[in-house]
N, C-alpha and C positions, 0 to 999 in steps of 0.2 A: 540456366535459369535457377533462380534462388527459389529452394523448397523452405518452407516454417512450417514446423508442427504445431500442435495446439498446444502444446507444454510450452515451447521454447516463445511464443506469442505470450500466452501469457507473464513465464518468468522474466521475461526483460520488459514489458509494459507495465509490469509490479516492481523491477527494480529502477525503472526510470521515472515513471510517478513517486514514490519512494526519494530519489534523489532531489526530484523538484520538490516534497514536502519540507526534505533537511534546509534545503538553500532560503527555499521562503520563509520559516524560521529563524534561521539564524539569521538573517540579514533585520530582523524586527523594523518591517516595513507597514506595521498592521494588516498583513495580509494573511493572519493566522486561522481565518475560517476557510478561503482557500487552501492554505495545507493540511488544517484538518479533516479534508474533502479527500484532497489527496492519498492523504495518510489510509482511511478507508476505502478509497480505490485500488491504493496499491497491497492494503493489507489481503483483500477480496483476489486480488488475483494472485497473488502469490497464495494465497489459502488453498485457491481453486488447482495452483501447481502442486501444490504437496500434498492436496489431496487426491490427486489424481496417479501422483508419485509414490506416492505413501508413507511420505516423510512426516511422521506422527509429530515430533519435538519441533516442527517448523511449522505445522498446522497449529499447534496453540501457541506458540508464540504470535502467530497471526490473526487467532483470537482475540487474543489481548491486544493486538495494536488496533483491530476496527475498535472495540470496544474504547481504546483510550481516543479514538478519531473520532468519537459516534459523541461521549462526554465532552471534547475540545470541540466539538458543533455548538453542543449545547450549553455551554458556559460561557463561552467567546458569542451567541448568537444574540 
């Protein structure tokens, strides 16, 4: 049977949300409020991983990405 902790739940649905905000970007399909959706989902759970890990320099860098996902809502809305 396959165990998942709550770290490793989180860090790979923060780094696969994450993937799908790159792809929907770059392909400029106008689906840029969707990956800026994204973008804060995945910045939120990887936040949640390194906060819980205690990875300080990965928690603000995960600041600033909700932050930049929260302003690409509201510019692109």
């Amino acid at each position: 049977m396959i165990s998942f902790s709550k770290n490793k739940v989180l860090e790979w649905c923060g780094v696969i949300t994450a993937i799908l905000y790159s792809v929907l970007i770059a392909m400029n399909i106008g689906a840029e409020f969707i990956g800026f959706i994204l973008l804060l989902i995945s910045a939120i759970l990887i936040g949640l991983w390194s906060y819980f890990g205690k990875h300080k320099g990965i928690l603000l860098l995960q600041i600033f990405y909700a932050s930049a996902g929260i302003i690409g809502m509201i510019r692109w809305f």
